[in-house]
C-alpha positions in Angstrom: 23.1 -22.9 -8.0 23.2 -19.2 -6.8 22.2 -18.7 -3.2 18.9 -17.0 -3.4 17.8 -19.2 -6.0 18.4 -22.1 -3.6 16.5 -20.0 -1.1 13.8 -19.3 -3.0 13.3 -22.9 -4.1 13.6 -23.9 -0.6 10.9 -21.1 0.4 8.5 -23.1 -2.4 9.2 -26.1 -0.7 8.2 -25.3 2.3 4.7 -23.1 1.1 3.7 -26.2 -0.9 4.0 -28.4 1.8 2.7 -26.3 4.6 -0.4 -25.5 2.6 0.7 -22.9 -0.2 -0.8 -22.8 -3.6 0.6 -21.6 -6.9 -2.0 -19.2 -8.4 -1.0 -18.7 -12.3 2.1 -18.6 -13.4 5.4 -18.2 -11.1 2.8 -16.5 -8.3 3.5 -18.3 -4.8 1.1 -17.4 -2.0 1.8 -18.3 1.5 -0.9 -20.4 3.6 -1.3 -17.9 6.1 -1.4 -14.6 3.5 -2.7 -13.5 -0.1 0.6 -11.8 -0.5 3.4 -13.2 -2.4 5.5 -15.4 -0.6 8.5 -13.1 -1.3 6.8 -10.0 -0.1 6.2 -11.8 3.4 9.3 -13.5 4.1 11.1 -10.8 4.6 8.6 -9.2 7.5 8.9 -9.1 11.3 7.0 -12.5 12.5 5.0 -9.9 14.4 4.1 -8.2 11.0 3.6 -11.7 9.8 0.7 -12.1 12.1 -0.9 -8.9 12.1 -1.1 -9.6 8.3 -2.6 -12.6 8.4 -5.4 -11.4 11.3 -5.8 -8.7 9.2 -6.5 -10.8 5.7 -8.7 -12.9 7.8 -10.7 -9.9 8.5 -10.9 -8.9 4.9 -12.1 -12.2 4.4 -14.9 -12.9 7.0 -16.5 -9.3 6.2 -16.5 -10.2 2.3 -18.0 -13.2 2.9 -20.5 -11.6 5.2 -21.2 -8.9 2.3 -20.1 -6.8 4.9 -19.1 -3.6 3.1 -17.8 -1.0 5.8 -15.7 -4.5 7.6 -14.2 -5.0 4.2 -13.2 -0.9 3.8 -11.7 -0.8 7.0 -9.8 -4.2 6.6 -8.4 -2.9 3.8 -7.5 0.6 5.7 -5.9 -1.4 8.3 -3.9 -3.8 5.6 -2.8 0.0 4.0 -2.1 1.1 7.2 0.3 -2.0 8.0 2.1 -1.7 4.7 2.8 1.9 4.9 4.1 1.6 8.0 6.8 -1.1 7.0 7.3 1.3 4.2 6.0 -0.6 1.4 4.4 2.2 -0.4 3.0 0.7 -2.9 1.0 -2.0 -1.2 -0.2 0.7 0.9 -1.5 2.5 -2.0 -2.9 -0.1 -3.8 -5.0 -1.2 -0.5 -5.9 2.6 0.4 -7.1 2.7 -2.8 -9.7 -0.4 -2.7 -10.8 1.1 0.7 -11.5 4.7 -0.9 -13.6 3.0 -3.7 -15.9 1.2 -1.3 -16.1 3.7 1.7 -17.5 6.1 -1.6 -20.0 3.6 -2.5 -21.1 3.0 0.6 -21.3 7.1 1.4 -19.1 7.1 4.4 -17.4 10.3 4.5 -15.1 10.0 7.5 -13.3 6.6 5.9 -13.3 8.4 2.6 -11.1 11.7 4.3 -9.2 8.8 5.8 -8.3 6.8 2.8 -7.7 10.4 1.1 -5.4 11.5 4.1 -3.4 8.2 4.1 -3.2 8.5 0.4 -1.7 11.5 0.2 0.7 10.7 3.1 1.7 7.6 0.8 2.4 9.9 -2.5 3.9 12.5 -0.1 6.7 9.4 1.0 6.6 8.3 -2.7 8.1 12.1 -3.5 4.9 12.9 -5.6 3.8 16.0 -3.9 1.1 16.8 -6.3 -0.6 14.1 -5.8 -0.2 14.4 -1.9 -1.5 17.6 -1.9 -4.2 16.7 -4.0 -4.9 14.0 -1.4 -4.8 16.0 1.5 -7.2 18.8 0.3 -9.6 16.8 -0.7 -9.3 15.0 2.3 -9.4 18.4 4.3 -12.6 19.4 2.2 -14.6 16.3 3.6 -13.1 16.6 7.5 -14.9 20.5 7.3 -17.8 19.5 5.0 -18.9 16.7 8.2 -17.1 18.5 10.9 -14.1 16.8 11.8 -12.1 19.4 13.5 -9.4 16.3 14.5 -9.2 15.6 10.8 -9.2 19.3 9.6 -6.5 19.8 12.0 -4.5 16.5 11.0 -5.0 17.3 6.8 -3.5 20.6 7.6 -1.0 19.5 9.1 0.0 16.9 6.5 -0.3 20.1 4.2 2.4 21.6 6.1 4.4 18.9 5.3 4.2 18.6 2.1 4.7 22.2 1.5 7.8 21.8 3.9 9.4 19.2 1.6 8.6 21.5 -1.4 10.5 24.0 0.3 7.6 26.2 0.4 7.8 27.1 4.3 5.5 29.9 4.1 2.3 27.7 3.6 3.8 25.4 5.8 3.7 27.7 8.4 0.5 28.7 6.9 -0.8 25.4 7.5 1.2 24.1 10.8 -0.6 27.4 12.4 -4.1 26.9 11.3 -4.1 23.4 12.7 -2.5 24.3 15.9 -5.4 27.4 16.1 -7.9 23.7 15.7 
């Protein structure tokens, strides 16, 4: 038996006994985390726990019906992802907190969730869809405001322009947010 099959069977073991359930097929959950097993194991036991406070979170506001507790648990579950680099977890969770933080009609978490998004596509190399992301999150900060999140969306604008090796409008950019 190859290694990390052994280690993968012993990582089953030890979910289903302390408390882990199989949802469908081949999908192990951990006890302490909606995430697949494998995608946790891996993690900082620091990360570990923030992930489950955070899922507990996510929980206790859906159960409460609490919608704005729910978009910003799932901000905060983007937030951890992305900064372990694990892009697409970040975008998947950015993107439930975008959908509810536009139902609900808050504008700041919406620029947020845009801004993070596009800071995700902009890691992912898609710097269309950063840009994108960033404008639109640069037309809500003005539209309510935000000088702090004008000045952060352009700067994120800079930087994206920068990796296009368009250093012009990142200067363009990087200027107008230092003038903020």
């Amino acid at each position: 038996m190859k290694t990390h099959t052994f280690a993968r069977l012993a990582l089953l073991c030890a979910l289903l006994l302390a408390g882990g359930a199989l949802y469908g097929p081949g999908s192990v959950y951990a006890a302490a985390s909606d995430e697949p097993a494998a995608a946790v194991a891996d993690l900082p036991q620091e990360a570990r726990a923030k992930l489950a406070e955070l899922e507990r979170k996510l929980k206790e506001a859906r159960k409460a019906g609490n919608r704005y507790g729910e978009g910003a648990a799932l901000t905060d579950l983007g937030s951890l992802w992305n900064n372990l680099s694990r892009f697409d977890r970040a975008r998947n969770y950015y993107r439930q907190a975008l959908a509810i933080d536009r139902e609900i009609k808050d504008r700041a978490g919406e620029a947020a969730d845009l801004g993070n998004l596009g800071s995700v596509y902009d890691a992912l190399a898609q710097y269309d869809l950063a840009l994108q992301h960033h404008r639109q999150a640069l037309e809500i900060h003005r539209a309510i405001d935000n000088r702090n999140g004008e000045a952060a969306d352009l700067s994120n604008l800079g930087i994206v322009h920068s990796a296009l090796a368009q250093y012009d409008l990142a200067l363009q950019h990087h200027r107008q947010a230092l003038e903020i």
